[in-house]
N, C-alpha and C positions, 0 to 999 in steps of 0.2 A: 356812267357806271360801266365798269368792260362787264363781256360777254362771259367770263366764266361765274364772275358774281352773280348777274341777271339769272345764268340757267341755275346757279345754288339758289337762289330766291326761290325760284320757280319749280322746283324738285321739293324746296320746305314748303310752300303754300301747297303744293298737290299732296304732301307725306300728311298735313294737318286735317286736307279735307277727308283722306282715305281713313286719318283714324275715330275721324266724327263720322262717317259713312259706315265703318265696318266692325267701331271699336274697338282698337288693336289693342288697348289696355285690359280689355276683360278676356282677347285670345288668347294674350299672353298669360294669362295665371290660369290661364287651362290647364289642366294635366295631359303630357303629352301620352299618344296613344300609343300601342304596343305595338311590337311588329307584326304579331297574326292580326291584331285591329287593323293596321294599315293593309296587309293581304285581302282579309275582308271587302273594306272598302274597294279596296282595287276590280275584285271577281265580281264587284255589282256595279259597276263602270265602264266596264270595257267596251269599246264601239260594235257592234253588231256586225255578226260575221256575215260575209257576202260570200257566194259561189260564182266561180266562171270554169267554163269549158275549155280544156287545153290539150293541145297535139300530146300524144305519148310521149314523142321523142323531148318536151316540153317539160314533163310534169316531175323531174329528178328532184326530192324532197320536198315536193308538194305534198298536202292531205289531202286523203279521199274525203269527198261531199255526199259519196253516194255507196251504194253498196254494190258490189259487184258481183252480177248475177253470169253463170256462165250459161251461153247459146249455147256450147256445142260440149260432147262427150269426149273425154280423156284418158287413152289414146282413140279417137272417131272412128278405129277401125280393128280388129283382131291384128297385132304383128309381130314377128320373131325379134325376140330377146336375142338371137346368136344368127353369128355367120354360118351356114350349115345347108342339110337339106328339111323340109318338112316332108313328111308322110302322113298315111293314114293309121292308126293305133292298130287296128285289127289285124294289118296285113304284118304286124311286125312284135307283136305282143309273145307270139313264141319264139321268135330269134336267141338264138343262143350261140357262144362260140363252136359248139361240136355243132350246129344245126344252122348255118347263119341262114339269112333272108335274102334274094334279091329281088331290088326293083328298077323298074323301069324307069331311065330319067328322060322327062315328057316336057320340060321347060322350065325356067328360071322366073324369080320375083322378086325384081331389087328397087331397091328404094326409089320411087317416082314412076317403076316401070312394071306395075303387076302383072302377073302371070293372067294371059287373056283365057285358057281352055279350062278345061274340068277334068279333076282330078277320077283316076282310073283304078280298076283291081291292081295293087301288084304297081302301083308307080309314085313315084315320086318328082320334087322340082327342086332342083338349088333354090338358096333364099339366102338374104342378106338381112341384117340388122335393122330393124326397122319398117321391111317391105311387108305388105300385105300378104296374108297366109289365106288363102283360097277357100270360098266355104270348100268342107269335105275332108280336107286335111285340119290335123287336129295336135301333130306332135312333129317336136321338133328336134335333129339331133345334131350336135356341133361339127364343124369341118372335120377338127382332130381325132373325132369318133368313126368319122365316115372310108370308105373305099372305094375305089373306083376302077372299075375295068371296061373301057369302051363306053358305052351309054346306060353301064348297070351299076347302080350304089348297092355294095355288100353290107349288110346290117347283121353284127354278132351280136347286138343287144341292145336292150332301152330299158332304162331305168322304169319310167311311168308315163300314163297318158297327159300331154296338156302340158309337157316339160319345153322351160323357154320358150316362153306363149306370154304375149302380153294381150291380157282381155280387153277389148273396146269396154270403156267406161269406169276402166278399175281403180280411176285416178279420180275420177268427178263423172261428174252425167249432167246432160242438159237440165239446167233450172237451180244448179246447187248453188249454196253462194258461195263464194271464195274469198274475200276482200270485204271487210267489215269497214262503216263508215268510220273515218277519224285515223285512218291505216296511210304511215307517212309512205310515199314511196319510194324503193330504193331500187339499185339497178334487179334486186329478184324480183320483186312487182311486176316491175316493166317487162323481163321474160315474160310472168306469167300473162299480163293480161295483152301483151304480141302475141301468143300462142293462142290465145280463142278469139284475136281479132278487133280490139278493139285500138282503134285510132284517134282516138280522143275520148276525155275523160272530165268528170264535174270535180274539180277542185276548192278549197277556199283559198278567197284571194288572200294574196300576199299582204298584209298591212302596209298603209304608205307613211313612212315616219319623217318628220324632221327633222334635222339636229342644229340646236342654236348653243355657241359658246358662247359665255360672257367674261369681261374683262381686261381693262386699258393695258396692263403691263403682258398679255399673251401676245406674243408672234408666230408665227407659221412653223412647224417642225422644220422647213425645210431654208428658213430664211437667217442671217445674223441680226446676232439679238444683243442688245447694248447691255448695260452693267445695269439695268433697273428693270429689266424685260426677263422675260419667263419662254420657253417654246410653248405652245399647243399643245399638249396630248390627249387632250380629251377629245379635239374632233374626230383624228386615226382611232380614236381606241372606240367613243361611240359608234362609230360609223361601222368599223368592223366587225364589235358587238353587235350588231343591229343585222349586221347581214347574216353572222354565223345564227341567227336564232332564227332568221329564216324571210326578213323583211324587207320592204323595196324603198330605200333611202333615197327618195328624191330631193335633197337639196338639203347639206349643210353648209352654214351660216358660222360669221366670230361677227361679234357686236362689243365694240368698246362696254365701258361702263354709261352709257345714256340711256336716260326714259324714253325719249324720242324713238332712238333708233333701237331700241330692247322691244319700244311698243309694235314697230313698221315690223318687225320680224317675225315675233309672234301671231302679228295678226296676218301676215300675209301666206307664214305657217298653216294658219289654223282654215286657211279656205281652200287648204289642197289634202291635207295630213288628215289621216285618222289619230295618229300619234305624232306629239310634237314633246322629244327630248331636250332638255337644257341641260348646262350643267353652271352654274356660279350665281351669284345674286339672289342668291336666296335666304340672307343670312337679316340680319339684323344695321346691316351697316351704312352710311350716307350712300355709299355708290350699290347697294344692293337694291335693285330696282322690278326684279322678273315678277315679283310676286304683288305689286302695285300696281306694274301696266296689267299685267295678267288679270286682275278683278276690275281693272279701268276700264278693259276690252269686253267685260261681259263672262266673264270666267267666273264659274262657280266655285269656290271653295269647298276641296271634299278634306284636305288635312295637311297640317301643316305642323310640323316636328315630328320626329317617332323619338320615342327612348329606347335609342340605339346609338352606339358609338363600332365604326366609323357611322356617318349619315344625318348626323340630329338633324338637320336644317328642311330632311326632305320635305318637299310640295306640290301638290296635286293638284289639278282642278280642271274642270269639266267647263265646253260648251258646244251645244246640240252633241251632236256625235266625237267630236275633236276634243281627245284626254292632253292634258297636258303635266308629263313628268317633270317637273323641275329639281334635277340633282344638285349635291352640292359641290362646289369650284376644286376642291381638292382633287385629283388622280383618284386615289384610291377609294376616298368616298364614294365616286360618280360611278368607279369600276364595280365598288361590293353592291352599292343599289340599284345598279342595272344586274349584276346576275340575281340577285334576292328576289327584285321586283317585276323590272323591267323584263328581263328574258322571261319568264312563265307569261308574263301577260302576253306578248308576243305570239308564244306557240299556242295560248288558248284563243286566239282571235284568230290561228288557222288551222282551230279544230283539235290541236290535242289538248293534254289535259293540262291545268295550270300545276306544274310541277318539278322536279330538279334531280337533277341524277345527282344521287348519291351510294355512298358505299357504306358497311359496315366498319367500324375500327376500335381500336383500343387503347387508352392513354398512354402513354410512354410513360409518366409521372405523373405527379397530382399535378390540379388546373384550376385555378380561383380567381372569379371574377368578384373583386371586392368592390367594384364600381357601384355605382345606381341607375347603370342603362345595361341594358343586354348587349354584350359584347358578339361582335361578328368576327373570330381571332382567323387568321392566315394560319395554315398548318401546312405541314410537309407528312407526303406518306412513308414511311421508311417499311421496304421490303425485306421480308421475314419468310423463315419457312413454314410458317404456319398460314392457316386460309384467310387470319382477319388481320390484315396492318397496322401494326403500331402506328401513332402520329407523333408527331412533334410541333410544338408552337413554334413558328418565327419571331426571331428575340426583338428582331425591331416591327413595330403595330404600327408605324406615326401617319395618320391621312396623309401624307404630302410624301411619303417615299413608294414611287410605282415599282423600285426593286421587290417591295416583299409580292407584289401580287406575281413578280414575271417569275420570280422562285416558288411560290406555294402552288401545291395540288387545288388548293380547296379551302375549305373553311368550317369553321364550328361553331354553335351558338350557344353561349350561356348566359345565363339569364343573371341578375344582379344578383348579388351576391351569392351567388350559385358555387360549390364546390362540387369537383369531377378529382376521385380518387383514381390513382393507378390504378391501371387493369382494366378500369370500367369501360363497359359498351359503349360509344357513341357513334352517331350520322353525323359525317361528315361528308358535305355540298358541293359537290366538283364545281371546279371550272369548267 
């Protein structure tokens, strides 16, 4: 008997044991679950979030773990808003052009290098933007205001006491908090929490994902590929998916169409990964295998189909802390069920909220979904002068063309047999 029969033998006696083990006749006349059902189960699965400590210079769109309490007061010390000189209020409150004022200049205050003496009847100190203003002096007046003859500044007038004075503490005070936990960071974070000194930070950690492709006819995006062969695009496009949502992809995998080697992956996956992505074999067919090793390894089944088009096939399942997404083989499939599902889980396991940018818009024309699954349609936004954007459907939908996803904004959802009349309101789900 050759070796491809043996292993067809041996893929039918394991598919017969798995359906006498799991009942695949009575999963199958399940009613598949909804898409907020599939959300659902996801927000109550997710691996448990860890925190670690990371350099400042480190932590560019990380989340805060902690809240950010500030040590010290902002600005930590009284300083001039202007280039100019400071004075005292009293000595210069009647200055007027017919009556001007002079004073004595007794020393300078610039930035790093305060003014060491103490202020005088009748004197003043140059000061620069930002230097420390002397207890005693209390007002301050711009270069372009000022005069100067020898060592005396002539004052024809001031507006009010306390003018161009930046108060110690007028910005924050020791003990306020500034940075609420769950607060992603970005380079203004990083100013702010440089400026009261911290050099490291409690973050949550990065999720560690793995991406396993399945499928004998895929080859390498970057390789020649015969007349029966397909390129890769799922692993570039998971992979980068994966990153932009904020995760640390330690090792994608492609796996023929074998139990054997579909099993060695997943399981070798699931002893590193918090999250182990697939995308193919999930479906129904001889060579669809993810979802067989997947509960042969010890994987719990949390759901398997949604009624949704693209994506019916999706599959989930759980063991100890290690989620396993199994998307379906198609591009676009794998592309809409990672932004739907995959992306929110991601940024809620480091800390923000499981959710999706989206925008307001308005139908271009009416929009009917006569199906029996909720449709996830491709839209394009068309810019208008008005503040909420028209959409447009993309005319081609087909799982298997990754054009419509590289041309569409975003996406819309309607539900079966749902009609959306022009004009009407809807969210639509960036990319």
């Amino acid at each position: 008997m050759g070796k491809k029969v043996k292993a067809r033998q041996r893929h039918t006696e394991r598919s017969n044991e798995l359906m006498s083990k799991y009942d695949i006749s009575k999963i199958m006349r399940k009613k598949l679950i909804s898409v907020q059902q599939a959300i659902e189960v996801l927000k109550k699965n997710y691996p448990e979030k860890e925190i670690e400590s990371v350099k400042l210079s480190d932590s560019l769109n990380r989340v805060l773990a902690e809240k950010i309490i500030s040590p010290i007061s902002s600005p930590p010390y009284t300083n001039s808003a202007m280039d100019g000189f400071v004075m005292r209020w009293q000595d210069v409150e009647q200055a007027t052009e017919n009556n001007p004022v002079k004073l004595k200049i007794i020393g300078e205050s610039s930035a790093g290098h305060p003014f060491g003496g103490k202020p005088l009847v009748g004197s003043s100190i140059k000061i620069s933007t930002g230097a420390i203003v002397p207890d005693g002096f209390d007002t301050v007046v711009p270069i372009e205001l000022c005069k100067v003859e020898n060592d005396l500044l002539i004052i024809n007038k001031v507006k009010k006491k306390y003018q161009h004075l930046r108060f110690a503490g007028e910005e924050f005070k020791v003990g306020q908090e500034l940075l609420n936990e769950g607060t992603k960071v970005g380079s203004a974070q990083i100013a702010l929490l440089a400026s009261i000194g911290f050099s490291q930070i409690k973050v949550f950690k990065r999720p560690k994902v793995s991406i396993i492709t399945t499928g004998s006819e895929l080859v390498s995006f970057d390789q020649k590929v015969e007349d029966h062969q397909l390129r890769d695009s799922n692993t570039p496009m998971l992979r980068s998916a994966a990153l932009e949502a904020g995760a640390e992809v330690i090792q994608s995998n492609h796996v023929e169409d074998d139990p054997t080697r579909t099993r060695k992956a997943i399981e070798e996956a699931a002893s590193t990964s918090n999250i182990i992505i697939s995308s193919g074999g999930v479906s129904m067919g001889d060579h669809d295998h993810v979802r067989d090793v997947a509960l042969e390894s010890g994987f719990e089944e949390l759901f398997w189909k949604v009624r949704q088009k693209p994506g019916k096939p999706m599959f989930v399942a759980k063991k100890n802390q290690t989620l396993l997404i199994a998307l379906p083989g198609n591009p676009v499939s794998a592309f809409m069920c990672f932004k739907h599902y995959v992306r929110p889980l991601l940024q809620n396991i480091q800390g923000m909220k499981f959710d999706w940018p989206v925008i307001q818009s308005k139908a271009k024309y009416d929009i009917e979904n006569k199906g029996d699954r909720t449709q996830l349609m491709r839209v394009r936004l068309i810019s208008k002068t008005s503040e909420i954007p028209e959409i447009e459907i993309l005319s081609k939908q087909g799982s298997h063309m990754p054009s419509t996803i590289a041309h569409a904004d975003g996406y819309i959802i309607i539900a079966e047999n749902e009609r959306i009349n022009k004009g009407a309101l809807l969210k639509v789900f960036l990319f």
